[in-house]
C-alpha angles and dihedrals in degrees: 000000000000126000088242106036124104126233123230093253095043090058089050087048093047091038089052093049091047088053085038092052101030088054094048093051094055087043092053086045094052084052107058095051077067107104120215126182091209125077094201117133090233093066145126094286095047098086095036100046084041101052085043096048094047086045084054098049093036088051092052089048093053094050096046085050089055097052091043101046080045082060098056124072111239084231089063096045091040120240097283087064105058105014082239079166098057117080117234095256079072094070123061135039109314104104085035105133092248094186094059091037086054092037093059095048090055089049086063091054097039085047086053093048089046088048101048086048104029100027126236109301093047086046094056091043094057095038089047088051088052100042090056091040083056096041082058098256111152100166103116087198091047096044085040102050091042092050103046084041092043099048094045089051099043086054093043093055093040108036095019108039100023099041096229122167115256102209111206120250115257087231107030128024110206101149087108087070099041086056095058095062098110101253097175086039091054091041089046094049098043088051089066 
């Protein structure tokens, strides 16, 4: 192999952390168009600015490895390092589990669709439900119990904590009961 040729693996790697990095700039660009009327640091902008930025970073890891495990001759890492022994048909997406990949991105419209017509805390119970249906869980307590607790969490840090808008649903409005979950009672229980 020459000094200046890429390996199979190292094209997939570079190829994963330009998408990474690409995607959390837009994402911490999309974020910062958000306005907030606090300047508190726990905002609307915290999670989103948080989860771009690491994407960033992550993304940027996982591009300086490749070039740097590219660099080095499988010989002189051993063979578990590397997977020398493995041919380059072995790396990439061919035995990803494309069902669950596709499923996932039509959660995020279906979650979109739920949002604009239930509001947000109906939205994030059913698209919990899916997601764990998806991930194989079959357990109707368990799916049950983690979407109840999940959507209720999920409502608590963003419309509780962060102070973000919930929008009613265009078919159904149910912000009035949202608004009944006990948001000082949960802060005050949680500062034991």
């Amino acid at each position: 192999m020459a000094g200046n040729t890429l390996r199979y693996r190292t094209k997939i790697d570079l190829g994963v952390a330009v998408v990474t990095v690409a995607v959390g700039a837009f994402f911490l660009y999309q974020s910062m168009l958000t306005e907030s009327i606090e300047n508190d640091v726990v905002g609307p902008r915290l999670v989103p600015n948080f989860i771009a930025i690491m994407m960033m970073i992550l993304g940027a890891i996982v591009g300086i490895s490749a070039l740097y495990f590219n660099s080095i001759k499988s010989s002189e890492l051993g063979t578990d390092a590397l997977h020398a022994d493995e041919p380059d048909e072995a790396f990439g997406f061919r035995d990803s589990d494309i069902v669950r990949v596709a499923g996932i991105v039509i959660m995020g419209i279906v979650f979109l669709g739920l949002f604009e017509a239930f509001g947000y805390l109906i939205a994030t119970l059913i698209s919990l439900v899916l997601m764990l249906l998806i991930f194989g869980n079959r357990s109707l307590k368990v799916i049950a119990v983690l979407s109840i607790v999940g959507a209720l969490v999920y409502n608590y840090v963003f419309m509780g904590l962060m102070n973000l808008h919930n929008p009613a649903g265009s078919l159904i409005d149910l912000q009035p009961y949202a608004e009944m979950i006990p948001v000082k009672f949960i802060r005050n229980l949680l500062a034991f």
